[in-house]
PyMOL Python script that loads the backbone (N, CA, C, O; Angstrom):
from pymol import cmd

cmd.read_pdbstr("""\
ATOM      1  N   UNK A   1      38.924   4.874  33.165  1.00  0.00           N
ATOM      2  CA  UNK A   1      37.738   4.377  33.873  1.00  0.00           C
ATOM      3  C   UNK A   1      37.154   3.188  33.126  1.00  0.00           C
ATOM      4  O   UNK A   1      36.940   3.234  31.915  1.00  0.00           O
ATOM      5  N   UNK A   2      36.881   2.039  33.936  1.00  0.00           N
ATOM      6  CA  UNK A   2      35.953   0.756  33.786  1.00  0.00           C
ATOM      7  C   UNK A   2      34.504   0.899  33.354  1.00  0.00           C
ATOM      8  O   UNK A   2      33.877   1.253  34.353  1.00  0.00           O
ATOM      9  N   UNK A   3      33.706   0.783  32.325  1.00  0.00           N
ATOM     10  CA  UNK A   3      32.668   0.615  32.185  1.00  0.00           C
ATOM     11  C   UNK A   3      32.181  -0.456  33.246  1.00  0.00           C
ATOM     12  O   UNK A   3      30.989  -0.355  33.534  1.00  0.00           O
ATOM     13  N   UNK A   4      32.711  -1.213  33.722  1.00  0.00           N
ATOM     14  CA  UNK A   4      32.402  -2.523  34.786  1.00  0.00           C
ATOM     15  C   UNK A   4      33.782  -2.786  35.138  1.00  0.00           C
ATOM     16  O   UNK A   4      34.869  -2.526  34.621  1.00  0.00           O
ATOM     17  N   UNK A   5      33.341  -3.463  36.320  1.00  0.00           N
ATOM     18  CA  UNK A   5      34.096  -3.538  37.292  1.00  0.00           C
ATOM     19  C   UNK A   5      34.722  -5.143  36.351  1.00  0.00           C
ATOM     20  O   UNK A   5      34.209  -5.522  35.298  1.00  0.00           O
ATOM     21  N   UNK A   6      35.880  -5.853  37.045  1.00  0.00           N
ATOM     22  CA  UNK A   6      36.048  -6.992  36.119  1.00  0.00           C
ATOM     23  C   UNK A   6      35.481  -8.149  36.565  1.00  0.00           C
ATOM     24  O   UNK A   6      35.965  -9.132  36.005  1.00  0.00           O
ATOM     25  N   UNK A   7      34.342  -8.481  37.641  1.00  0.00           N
ATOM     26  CA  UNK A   7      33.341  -9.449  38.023  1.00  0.00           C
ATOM     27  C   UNK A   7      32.415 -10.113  37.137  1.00  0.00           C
ATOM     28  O   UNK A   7      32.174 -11.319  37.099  1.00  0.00           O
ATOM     29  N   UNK A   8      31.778  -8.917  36.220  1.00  0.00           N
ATOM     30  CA  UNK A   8      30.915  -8.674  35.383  1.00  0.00           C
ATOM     31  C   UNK A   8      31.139  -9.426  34.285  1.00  0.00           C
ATOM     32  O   UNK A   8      30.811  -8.748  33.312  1.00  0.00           O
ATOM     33  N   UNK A   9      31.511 -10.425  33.970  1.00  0.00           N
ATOM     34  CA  UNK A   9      31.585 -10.813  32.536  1.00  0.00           C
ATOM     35  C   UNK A   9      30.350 -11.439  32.116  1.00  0.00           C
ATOM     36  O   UNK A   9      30.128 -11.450  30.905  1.00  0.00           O
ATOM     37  N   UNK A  10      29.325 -12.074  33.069  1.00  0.00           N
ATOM     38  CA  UNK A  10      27.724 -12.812  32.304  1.00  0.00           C
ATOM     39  C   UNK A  10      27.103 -11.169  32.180  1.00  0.00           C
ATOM     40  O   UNK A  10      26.457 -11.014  31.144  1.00  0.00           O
ATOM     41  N   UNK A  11      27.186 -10.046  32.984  1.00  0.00           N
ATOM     42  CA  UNK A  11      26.594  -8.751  32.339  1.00  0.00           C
ATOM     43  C   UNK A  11      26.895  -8.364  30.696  1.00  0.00           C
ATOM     44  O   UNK A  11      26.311  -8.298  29.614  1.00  0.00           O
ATOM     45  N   UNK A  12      28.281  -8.152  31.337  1.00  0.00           N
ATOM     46  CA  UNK A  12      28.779  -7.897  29.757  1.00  0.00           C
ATOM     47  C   UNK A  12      28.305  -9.101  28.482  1.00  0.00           C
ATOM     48  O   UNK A  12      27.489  -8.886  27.586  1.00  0.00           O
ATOM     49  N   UNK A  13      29.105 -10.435  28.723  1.00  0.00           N
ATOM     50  CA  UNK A  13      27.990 -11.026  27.549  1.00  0.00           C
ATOM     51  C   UNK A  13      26.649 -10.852  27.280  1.00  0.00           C
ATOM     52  O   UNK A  13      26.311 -10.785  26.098  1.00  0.00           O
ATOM     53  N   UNK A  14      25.402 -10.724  28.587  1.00  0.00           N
ATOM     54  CA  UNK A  14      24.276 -10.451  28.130  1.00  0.00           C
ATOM     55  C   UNK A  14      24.059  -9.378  27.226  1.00  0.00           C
ATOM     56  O   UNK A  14      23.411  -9.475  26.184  1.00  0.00           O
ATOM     57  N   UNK A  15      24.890  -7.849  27.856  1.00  0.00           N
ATOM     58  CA  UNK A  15      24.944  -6.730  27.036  1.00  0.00           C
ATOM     59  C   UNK A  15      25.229  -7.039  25.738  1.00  0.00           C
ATOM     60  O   UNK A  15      24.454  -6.591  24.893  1.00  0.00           O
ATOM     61  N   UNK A  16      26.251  -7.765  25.340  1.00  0.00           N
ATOM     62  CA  UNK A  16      26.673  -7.449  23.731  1.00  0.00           C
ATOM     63  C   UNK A  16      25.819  -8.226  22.983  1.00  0.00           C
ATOM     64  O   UNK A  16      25.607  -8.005  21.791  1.00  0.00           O
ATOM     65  N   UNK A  17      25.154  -9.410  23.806  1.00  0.00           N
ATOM     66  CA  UNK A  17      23.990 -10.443  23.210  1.00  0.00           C
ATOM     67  C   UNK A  17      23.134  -9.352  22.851  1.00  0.00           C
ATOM     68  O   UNK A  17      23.071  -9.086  21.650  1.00  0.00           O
ATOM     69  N   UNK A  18      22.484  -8.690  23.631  1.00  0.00           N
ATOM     70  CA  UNK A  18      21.421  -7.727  23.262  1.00  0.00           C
ATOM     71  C   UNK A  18      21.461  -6.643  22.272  1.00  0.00           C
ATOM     72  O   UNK A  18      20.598  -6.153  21.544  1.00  0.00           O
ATOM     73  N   UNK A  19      22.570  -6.435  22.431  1.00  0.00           N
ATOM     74  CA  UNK A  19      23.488  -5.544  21.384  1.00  0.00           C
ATOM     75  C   UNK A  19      23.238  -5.960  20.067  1.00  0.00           C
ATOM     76  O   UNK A  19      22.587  -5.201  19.349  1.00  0.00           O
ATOM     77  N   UNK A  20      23.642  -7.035  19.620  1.00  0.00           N
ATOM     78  CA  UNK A  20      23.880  -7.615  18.535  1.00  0.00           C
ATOM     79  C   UNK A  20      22.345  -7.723  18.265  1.00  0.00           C
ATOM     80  O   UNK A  20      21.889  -7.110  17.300  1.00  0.00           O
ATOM     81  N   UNK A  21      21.355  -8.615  19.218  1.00  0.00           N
ATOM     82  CA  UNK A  21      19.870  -8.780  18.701  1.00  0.00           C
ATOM     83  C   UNK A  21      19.541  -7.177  18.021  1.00  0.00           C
ATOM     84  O   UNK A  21      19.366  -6.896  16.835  1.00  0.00           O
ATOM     85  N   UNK A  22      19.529  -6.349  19.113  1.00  0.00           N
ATOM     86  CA  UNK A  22      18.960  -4.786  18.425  1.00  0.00           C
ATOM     87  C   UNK A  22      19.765  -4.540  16.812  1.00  0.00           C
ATOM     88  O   UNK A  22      19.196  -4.049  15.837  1.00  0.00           O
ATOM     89  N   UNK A  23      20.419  -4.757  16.827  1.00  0.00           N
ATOM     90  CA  UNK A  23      21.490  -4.372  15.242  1.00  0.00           C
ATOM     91  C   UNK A  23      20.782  -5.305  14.558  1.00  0.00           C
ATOM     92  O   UNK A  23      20.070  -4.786  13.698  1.00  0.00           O
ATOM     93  N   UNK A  24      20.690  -6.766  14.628  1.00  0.00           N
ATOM     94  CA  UNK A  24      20.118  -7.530  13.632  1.00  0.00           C
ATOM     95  C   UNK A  24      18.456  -7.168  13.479  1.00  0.00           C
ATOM     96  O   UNK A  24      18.021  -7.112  12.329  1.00  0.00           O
ATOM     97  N   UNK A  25      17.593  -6.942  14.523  1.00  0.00           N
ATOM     98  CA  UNK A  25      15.827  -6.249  14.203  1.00  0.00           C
ATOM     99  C   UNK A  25      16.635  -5.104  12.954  1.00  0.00           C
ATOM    100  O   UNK A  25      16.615  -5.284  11.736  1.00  0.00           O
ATOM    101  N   UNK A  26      17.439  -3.710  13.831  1.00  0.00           N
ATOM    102  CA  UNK A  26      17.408  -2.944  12.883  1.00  0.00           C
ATOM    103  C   UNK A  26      17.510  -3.022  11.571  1.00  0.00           C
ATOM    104  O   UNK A  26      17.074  -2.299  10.676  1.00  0.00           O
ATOM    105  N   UNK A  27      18.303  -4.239  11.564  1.00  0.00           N
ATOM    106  CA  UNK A  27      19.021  -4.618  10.142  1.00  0.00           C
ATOM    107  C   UNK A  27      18.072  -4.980   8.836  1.00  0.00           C
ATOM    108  O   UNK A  27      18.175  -4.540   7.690  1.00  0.00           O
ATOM    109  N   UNK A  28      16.958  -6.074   9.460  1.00  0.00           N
ATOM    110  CA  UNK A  28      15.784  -6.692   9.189  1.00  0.00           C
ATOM    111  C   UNK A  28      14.691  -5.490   8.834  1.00  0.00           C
ATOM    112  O   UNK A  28      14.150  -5.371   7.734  1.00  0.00           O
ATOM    113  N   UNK A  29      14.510  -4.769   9.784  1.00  0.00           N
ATOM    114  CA  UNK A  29      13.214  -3.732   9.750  1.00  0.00           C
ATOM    115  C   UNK A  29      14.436  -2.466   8.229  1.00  0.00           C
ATOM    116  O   UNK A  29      13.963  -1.900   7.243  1.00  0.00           O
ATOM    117  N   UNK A  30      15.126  -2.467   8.437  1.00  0.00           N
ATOM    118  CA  UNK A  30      15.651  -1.341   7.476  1.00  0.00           C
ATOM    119  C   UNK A  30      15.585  -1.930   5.922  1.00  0.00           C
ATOM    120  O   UNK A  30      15.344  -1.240   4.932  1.00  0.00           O
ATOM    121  N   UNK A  31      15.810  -3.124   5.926  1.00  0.00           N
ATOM    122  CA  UNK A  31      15.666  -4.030   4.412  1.00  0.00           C
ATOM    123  C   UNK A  31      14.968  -4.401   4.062  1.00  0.00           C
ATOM    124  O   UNK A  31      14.943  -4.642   2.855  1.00  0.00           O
ATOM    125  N   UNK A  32      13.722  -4.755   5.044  1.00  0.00           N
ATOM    126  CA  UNK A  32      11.972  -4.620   4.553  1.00  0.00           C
ATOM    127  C   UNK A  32      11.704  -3.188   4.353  1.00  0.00           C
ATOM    128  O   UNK A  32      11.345  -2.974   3.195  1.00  0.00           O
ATOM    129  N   UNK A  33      11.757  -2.117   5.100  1.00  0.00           N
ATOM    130  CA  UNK A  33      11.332  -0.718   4.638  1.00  0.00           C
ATOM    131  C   UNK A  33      12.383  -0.213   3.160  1.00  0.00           C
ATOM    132  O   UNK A  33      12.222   0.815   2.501  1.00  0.00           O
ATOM    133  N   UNK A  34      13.253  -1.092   2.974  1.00  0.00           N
ATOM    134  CA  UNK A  34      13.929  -0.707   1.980  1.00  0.00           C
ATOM    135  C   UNK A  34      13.572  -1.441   0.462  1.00  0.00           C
ATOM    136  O   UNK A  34      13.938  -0.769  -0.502  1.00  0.00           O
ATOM    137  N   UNK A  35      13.308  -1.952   0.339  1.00  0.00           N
ATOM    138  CA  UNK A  35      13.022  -3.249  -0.188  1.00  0.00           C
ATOM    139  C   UNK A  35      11.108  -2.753  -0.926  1.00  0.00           C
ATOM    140  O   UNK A  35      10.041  -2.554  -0.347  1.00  0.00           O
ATOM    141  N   UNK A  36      11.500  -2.730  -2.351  1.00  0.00           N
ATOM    142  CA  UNK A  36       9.881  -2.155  -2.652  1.00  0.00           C
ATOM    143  C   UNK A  36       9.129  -3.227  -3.206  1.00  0.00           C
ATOM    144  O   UNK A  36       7.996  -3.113  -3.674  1.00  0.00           O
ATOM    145  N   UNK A  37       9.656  -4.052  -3.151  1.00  0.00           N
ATOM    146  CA  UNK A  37       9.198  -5.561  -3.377  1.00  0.00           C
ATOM    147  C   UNK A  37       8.121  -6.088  -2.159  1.00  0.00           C
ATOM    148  O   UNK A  37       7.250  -6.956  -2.219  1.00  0.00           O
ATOM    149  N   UNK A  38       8.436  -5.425  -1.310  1.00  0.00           N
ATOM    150  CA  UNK A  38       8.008  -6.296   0.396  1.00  0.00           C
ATOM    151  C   UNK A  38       6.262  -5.773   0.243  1.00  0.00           C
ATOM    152  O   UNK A  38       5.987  -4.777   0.911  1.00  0.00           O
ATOM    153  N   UNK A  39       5.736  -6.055  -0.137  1.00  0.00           N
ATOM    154  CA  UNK A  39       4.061  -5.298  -0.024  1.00  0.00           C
ATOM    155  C   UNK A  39       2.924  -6.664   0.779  1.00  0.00           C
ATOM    156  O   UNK A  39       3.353  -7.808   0.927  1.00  0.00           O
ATOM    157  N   UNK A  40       1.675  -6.308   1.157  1.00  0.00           N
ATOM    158  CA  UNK A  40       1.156  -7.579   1.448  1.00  0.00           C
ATOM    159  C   UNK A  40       0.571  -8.241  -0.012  1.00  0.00           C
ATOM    160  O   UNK A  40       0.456  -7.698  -1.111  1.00  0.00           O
ATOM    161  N   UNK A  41       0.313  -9.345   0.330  1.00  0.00           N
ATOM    162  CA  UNK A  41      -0.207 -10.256  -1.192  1.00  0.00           C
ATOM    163  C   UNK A  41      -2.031  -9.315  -1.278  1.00  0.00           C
ATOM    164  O   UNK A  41      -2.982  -9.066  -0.538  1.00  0.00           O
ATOM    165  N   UNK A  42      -1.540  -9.077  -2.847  1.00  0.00           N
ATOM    166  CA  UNK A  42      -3.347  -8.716  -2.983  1.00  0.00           C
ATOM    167  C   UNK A  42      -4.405  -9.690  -2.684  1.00  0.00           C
ATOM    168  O   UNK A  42      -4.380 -10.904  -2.888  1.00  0.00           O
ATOM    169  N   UNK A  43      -5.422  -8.911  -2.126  1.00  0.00           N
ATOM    170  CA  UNK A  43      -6.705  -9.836  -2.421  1.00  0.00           C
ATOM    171  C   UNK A  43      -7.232 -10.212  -2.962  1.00  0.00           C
ATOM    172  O   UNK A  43      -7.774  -9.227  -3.464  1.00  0.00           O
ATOM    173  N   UNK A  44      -7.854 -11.440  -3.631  1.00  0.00           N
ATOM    174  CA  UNK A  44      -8.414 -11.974  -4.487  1.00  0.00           C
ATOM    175  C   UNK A  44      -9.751 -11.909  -4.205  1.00  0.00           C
ATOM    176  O   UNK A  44     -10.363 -11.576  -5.219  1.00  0.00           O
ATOM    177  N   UNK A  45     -10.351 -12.055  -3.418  1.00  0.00           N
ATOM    178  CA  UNK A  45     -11.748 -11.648  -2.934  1.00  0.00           C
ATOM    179  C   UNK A  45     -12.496 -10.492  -2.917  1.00  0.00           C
ATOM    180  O   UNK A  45     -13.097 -10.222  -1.877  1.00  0.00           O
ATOM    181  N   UNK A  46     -12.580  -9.708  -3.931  1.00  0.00           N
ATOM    182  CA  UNK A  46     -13.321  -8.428  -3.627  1.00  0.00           C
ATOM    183  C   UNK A  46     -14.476  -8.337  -3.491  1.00  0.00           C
ATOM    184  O   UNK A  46     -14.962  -7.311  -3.967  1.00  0.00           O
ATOM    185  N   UNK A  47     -15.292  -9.170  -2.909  1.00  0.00           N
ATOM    186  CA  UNK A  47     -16.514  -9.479  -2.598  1.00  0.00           C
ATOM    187  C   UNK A  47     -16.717  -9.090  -1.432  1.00  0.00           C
ATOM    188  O   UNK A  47     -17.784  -8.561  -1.117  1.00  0.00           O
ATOM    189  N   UNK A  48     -15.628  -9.302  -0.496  1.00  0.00           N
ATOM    190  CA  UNK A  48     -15.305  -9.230   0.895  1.00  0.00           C
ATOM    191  C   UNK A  48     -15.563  -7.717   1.142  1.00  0.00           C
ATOM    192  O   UNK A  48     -16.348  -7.336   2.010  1.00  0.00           O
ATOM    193  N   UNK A  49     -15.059  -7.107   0.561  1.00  0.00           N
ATOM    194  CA  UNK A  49     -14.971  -5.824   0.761  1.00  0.00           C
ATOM    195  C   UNK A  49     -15.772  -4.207  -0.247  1.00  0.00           C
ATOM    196  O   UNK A  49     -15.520  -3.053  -0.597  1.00  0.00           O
ATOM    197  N   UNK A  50     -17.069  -5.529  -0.298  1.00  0.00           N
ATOM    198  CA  UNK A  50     -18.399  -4.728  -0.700  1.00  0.00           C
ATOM    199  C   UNK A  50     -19.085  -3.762  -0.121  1.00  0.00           C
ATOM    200  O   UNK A  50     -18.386  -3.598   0.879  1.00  0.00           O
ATOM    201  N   UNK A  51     -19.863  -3.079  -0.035  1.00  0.00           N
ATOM    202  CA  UNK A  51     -20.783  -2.348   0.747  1.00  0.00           C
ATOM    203  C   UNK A  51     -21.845  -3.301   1.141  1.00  0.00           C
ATOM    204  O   UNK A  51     -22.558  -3.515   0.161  1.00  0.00           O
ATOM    205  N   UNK A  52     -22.091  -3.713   1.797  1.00  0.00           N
ATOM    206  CA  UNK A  52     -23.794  -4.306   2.037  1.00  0.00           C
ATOM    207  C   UNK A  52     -25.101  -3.592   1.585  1.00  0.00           C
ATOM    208  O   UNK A  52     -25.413  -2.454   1.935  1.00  0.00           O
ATOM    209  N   UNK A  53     -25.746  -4.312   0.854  1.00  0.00           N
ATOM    210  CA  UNK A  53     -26.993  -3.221   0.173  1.00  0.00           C
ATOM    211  C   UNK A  53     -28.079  -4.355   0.521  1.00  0.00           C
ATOM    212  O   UNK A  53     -28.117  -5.584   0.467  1.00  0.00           O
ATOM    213  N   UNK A  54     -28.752  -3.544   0.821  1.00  0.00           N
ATOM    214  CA  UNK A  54     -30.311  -3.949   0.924  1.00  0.00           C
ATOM    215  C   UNK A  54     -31.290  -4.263  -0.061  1.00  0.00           C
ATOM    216  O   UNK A  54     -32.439  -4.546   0.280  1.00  0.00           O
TER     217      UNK A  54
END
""", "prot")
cmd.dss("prot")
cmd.show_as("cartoon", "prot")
cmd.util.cbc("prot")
cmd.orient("prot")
């Protein structure tokens, strides 16, 4: 059995295009969550994030 019929070949390229995009995010998102280096830059401003006092 045919996954597709043999008409289909701009389906099929779109499919494996998309294919490949999802593998490369995963690829990206797995080597930032992997990666203990990746943090946001500290703040230098801790003023910002005072209490307000009266």
């Amino acid at each position: 059995e045919q996954l597709f019929s043999p008409g289909t070949k701009f389906q099929e390229t779109m499919l494996n295009m998309a294919g490949v995009m999802v593998l490369m995010f995963a690829v990206i998102v797995l080597y930032l969550v992997g990666n203990d280096n990746f943090q946001r830059p500290k703040e230098t401003d801790d003023d910002e994030h005072l209490p307000l006092t009266e």
